[in-house]
C-alpha positions as CSV (number, residue, x, y, z in Angstrom):
1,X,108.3,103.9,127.1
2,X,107.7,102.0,124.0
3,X,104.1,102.4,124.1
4,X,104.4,105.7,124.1
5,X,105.9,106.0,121.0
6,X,103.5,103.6,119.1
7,X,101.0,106.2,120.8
8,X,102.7,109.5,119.2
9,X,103.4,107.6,115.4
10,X,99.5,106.2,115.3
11,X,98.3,110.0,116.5
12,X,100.1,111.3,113.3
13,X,98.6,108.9,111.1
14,X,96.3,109.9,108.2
15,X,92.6,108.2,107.8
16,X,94.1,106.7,104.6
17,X,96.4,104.5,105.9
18,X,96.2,101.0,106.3
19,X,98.3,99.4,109.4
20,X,98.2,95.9,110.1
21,X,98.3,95.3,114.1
22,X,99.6,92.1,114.8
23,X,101.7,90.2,117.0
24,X,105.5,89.5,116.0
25,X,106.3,86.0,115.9
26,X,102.8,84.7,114.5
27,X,104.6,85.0,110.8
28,X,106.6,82.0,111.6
29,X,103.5,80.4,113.6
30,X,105.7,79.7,116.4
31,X,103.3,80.6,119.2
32,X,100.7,78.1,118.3
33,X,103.8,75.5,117.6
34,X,104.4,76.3,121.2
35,X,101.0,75.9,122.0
36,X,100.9,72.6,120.2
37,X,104.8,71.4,121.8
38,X,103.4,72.1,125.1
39,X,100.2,70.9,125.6
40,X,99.5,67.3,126.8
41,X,96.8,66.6,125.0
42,X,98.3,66.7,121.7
43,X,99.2,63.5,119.7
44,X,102.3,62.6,118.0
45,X,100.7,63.7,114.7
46,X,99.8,67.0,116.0
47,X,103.6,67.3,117.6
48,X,104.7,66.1,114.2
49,X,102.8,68.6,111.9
50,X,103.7,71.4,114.0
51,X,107.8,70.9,113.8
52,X,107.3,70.5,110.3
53,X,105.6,73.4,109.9
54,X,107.8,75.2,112.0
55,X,110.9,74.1,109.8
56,X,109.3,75.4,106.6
57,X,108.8,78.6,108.3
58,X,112.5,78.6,108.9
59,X,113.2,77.6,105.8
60,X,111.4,80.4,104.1
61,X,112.2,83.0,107.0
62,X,116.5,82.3,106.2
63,X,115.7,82.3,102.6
64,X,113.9,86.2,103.5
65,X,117.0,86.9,105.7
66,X,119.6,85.7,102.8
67,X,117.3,88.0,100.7
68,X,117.4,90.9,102.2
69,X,120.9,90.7,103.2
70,X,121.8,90.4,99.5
71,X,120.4,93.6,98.6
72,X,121.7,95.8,101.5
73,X,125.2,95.9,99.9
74,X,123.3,97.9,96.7
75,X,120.8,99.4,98.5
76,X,123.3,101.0,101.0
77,X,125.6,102.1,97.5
78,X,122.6,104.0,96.0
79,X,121.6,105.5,99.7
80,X,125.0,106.5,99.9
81,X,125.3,108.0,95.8
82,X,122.3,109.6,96.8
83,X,123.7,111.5,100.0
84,X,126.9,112.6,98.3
85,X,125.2,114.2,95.5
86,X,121.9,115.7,96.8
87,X,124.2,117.0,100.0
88,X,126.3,119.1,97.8
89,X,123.2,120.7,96.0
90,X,121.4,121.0,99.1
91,X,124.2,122.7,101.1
92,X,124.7,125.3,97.5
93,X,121.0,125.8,97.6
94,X,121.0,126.8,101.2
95,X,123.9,129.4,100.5
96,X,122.3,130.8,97.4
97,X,119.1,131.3,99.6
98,X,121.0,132.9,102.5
99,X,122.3,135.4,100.0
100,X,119.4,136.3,98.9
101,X,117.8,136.6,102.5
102,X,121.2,138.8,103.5
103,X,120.5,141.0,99.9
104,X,116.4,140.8,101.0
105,X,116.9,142.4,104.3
106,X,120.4,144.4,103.1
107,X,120.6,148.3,104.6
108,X,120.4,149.8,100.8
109,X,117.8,147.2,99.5
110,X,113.9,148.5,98.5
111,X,110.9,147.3,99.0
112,X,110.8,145.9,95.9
113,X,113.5,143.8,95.5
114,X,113.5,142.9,99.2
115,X,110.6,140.7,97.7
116,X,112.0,139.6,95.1
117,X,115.0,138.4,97.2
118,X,112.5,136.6,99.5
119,X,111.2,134.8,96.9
120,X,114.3,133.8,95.4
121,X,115.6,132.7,98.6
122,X,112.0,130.7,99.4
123,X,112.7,129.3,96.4
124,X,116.3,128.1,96.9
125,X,115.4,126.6,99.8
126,X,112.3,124.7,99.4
127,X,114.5,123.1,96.9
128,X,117.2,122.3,99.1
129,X,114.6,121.0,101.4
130,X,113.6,118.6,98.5
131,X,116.8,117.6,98.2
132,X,117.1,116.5,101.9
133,X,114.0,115.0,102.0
134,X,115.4,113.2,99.0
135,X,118.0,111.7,101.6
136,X,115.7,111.1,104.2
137,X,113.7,108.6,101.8
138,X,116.7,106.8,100.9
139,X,117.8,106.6,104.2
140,X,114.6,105.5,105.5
141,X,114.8,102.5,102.6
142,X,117.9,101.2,103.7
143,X,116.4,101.2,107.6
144,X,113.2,99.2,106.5
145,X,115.6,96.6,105.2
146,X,117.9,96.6,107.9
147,X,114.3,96.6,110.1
148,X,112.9,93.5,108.3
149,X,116.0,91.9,108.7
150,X,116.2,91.8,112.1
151,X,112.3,90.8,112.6
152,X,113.0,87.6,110.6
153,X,116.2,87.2,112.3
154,X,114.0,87.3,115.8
155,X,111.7,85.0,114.3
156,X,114.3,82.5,113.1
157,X,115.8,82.6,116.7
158,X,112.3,82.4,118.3
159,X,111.7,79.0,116.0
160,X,115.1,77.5,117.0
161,X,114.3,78.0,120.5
162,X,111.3,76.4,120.3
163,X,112.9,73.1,118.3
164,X,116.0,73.2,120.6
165,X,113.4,73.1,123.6
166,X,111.4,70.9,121.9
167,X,114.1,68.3,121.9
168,X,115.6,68.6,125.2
169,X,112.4,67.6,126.0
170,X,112.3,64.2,124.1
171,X,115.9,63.5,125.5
């Protein structure tokens, strides 16, 4: 199922665009940590370096986390500012347009102002398409943060995993 979907968003793509492709959790370096935890040939040192490394990675991964979480709260205020106001000029746009479709395609109307009533109304409503598209941006913001969030929250928990793990195994 997922796959699937990767498959349809990558066929959309444009040539432009620049994707990175790689593997969630090697951020936070935990699957060579794991490696490194695991293994039996490495030394103390090695064991050592790599729960260090692993605990500035969480470090900097809750620091992200407290980040992002901190600007949700205004980022979800303007998203929502945003709605309310371009709604309510989308949804009068939409009825000015339909008014002008309904006088376009009215029983006494001529030919030419049954065009110039379809262009109004186009008109009208590629700006109330604007508007929602306006929405959709905004919306789309606040789920990239909410997105993030939860890709370093499943990094932080992959990393305390490893270090909880990691010490039943010296116990």
């Amino acid at each position: 199922r997922h796959m699937n979907e990767y498959i349809n968003y990558y066929d959309n793509l444009s040539e432009e665009e620049l994707m990175h492709y790689g593997v969630v959790g090697m951020k936070w370096g935990v699957r060579r940590a794991q490696k490194t935890l695991s293994s039996k040939n490495s030394t103390d040192a090695d064991r050592k370096l790599a729960l260090d490394r692993l605990e500035k990675h969480r470090v900097k991964a809750n620091a992200e986390v407290a980040k992002l979480q901190g600007k949700r709260p205004k980022l979800e205020e303007r998203v929502n500012k945003k709605i309310t106001k371009h709604e309510t000029k989308a949804a009068e746009l939409a009825d000015k347009a339909a008014k002008h479709n309904r006088k376009a395609y009215g029983f006494m109307s001529t030919k030419e102002s049954s065009e110039k009533h379809i262009y109004k109304a186009n008109k009208l409503q590629a700006k109330a398409d604007a508007k929602m598209a306006d929405i959709a941006k905004a919306k789309s913001m606040l789920a990239e943060n909410d997105a993030k969030t939860a890709l370093f929250k499943k990094g932080l928990k992959d990393i305390d995993k490893l270090l909880v793990d990691n010490g039943r195994k010296l116990t």
